[in-house]
N, C-alpha and C positions, 0 to 999 in steps of 0.2 A: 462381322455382322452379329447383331443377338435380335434371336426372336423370342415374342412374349406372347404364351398363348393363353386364352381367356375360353372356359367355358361357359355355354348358354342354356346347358339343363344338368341336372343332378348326376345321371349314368355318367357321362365325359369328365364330370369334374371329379366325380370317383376314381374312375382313369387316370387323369394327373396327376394326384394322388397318391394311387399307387405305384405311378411309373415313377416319379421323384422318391419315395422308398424303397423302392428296389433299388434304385442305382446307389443309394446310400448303402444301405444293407451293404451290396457287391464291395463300393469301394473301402468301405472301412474294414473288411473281412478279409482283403485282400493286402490290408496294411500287417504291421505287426506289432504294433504298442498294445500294450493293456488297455489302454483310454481308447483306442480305434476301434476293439473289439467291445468296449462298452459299448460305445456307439453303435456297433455293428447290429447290438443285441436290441438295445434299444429301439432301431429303426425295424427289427423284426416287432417286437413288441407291436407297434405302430402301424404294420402292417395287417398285425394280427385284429387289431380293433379297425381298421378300416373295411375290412374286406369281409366282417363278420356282417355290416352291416347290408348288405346288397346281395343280389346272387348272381354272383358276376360268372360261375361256372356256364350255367342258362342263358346271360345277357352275350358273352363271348360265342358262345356255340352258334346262335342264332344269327348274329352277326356276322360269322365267319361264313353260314350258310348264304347269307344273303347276301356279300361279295363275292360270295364262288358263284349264284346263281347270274348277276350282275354281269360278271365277267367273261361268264360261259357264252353271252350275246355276240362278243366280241370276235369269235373267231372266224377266221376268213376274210376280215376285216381288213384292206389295202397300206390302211392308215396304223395298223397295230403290227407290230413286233411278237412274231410266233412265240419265239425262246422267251422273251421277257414273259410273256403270257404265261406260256408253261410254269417258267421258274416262281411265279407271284400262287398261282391254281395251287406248286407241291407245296409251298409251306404253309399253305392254306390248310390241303389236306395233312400235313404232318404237324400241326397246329392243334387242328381240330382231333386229331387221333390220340395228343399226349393228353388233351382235356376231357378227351371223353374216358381214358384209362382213371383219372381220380375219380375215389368212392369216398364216401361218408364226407361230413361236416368240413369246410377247408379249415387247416392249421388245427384241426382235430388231434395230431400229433402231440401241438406245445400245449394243449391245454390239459392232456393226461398227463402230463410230466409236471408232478408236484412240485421240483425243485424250481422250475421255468418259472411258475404260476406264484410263487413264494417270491421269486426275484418280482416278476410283473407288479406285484401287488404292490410291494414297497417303493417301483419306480415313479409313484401317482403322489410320495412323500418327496419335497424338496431335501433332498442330502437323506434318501432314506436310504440307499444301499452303500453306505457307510460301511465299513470293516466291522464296526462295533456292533452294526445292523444284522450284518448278514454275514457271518464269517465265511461262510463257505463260499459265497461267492468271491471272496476278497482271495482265497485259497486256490480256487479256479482262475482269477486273474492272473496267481501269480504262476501260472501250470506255464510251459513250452507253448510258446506262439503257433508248432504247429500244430498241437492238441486241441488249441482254442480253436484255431482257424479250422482243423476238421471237424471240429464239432458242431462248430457257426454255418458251415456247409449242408449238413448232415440235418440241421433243422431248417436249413434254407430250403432243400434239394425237392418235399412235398406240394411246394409252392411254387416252384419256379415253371409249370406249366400253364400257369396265371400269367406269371410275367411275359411268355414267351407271346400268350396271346393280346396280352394289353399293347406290346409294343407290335405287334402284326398289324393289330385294329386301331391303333392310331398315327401307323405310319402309311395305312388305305386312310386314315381321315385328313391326315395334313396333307397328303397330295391331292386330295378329291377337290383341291379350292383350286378359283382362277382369283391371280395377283393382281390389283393393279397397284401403281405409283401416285402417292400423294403429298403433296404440302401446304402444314398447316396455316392457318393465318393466326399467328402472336400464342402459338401453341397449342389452339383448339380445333377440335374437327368434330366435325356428326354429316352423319349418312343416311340418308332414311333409306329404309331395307326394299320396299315400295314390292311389299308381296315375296322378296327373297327368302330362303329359309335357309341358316345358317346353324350349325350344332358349334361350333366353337369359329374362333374369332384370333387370327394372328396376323400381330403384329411386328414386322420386322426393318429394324434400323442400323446404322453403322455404330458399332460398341463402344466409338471413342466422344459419341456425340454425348453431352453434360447433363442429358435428360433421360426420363421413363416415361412408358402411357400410362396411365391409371383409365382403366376401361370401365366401360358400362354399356349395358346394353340391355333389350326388349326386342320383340316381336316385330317393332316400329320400326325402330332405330338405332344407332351406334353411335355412342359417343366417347370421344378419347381425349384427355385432357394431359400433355405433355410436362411434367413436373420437375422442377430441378431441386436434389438436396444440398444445400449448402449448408454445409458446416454446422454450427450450435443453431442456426438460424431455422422458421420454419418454412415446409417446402411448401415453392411456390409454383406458379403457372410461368413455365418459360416463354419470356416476352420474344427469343425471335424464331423464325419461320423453322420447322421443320420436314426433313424431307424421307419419307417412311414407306414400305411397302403393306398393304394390307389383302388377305387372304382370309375370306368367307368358308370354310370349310363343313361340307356337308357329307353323309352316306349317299 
């Protein structure tokens, strides 16, 4: 199966965002070529201009408050699972504890580090961290993989109490949706929401089928248009029926 998740407001689509550069950041850091740790640095870079723009320390906390308050309803409840309870409440609280320990500005680290900031700048030039560009960086590339890799850590390591909460508060929003089963008629579907309110929007199909959704959506309604890419050709509206799970996900 692969699922395709679509958000419906700015904070959530922040969130995917950042949760798809972190996992980048992790895995190329955990590689060992020169190129995997560009990568690596790059995806920090990226993570660095995303996250400057929002206050996601604030929006996470609040968040986190308002599922713990949420869930705190639930106890004694026939129908709920004590231990799972418990287990969901401590990483809440140990969630909420690593984010409330950061001080000052996030990634406030890489932007004092003049060497960072000299790489950053020339990353926004096609081929601009060239050897002939930047030698010191091209010196760093060529240092022990595990130098790199602890250094890639070591500027990860201020940040990843962000991540820890991004993926907390969006794995309370992917499970907050009820699924149901649908199939398209000649690859198109819409829904009208009819008063529903939904923060993001996934979509989930079997991985070997020859198509994607392309989503859209409002207030209204939901609309998902099933595409196939063929080859040089351009992509079109898959003419036969598809058969897909979708999942309204709200706080």
């Amino acid at each position: 199966m692969i699922s395709y998740d679509h958000p419906l407001n700015e904070r959530v689509r922040t969130m995917l965002r950042l949760e798809d550069l972190f996992a980048r950041a992790d895995f190329f850091t955990l590689q060992s070529h020169a190129l995997d740790h560009h990568t690596a640095l790059l995806s920090l870079f990226e993570i660095l201009e995303v996250s400057s723009r929002a206050d996601l320390k604030s929006d996470l906390l609040q968040e986190l408050e308002r599922q713990k308050q949420v869930l705190e309803t639930l106890r004694n409840n026939p129908a709920i699972s004590e231990q799972a309870l418990d287990d969901i409440l401590s990483d809440i609280g140990q969630t909420a504890s690593r984010l409330h320990e950061l001080s000052g500005k996030l990634g406030q680290h890489i932007r004092d580090n003049e060497w960072l900031m000299s790489i950053k700048q020339r990353t926004t030039i096609p081929g601009g961290v060239c050897e002939f560009d930047l030698p010191s960086y091209h010196f760093w590339l060529s240092q022990d993989e595990d130098r790199r890799r602890q250094e890639l850590r070591e500027w990860l390591a201020p940040l990843l109490p962000i991540n820890d909460g991004l993926r907390l508060v969006l794995k309370l929003l992917r499970d907050s949706g009820k699924t149901t089963r649908h199939t398209t008629a000649h690859g198109v579907f819409q829904q009208m929401l009819a008063g529903r309110v939904a923060q993001m929007i996934r979509v989930t199909m079997l991985s070997d089928l020859p198509c994607f959704p392309e989503i859209s959506a409002n207030k209204y309604a939901i609309n998902i248009r099933f595409t196939t890419l063929g080859g040089t050709q351009k992509p079109r509206v898959c003419e036969s029926d598809v058969e897909f799970d979708l999942t309204l996900c709200n706080f």
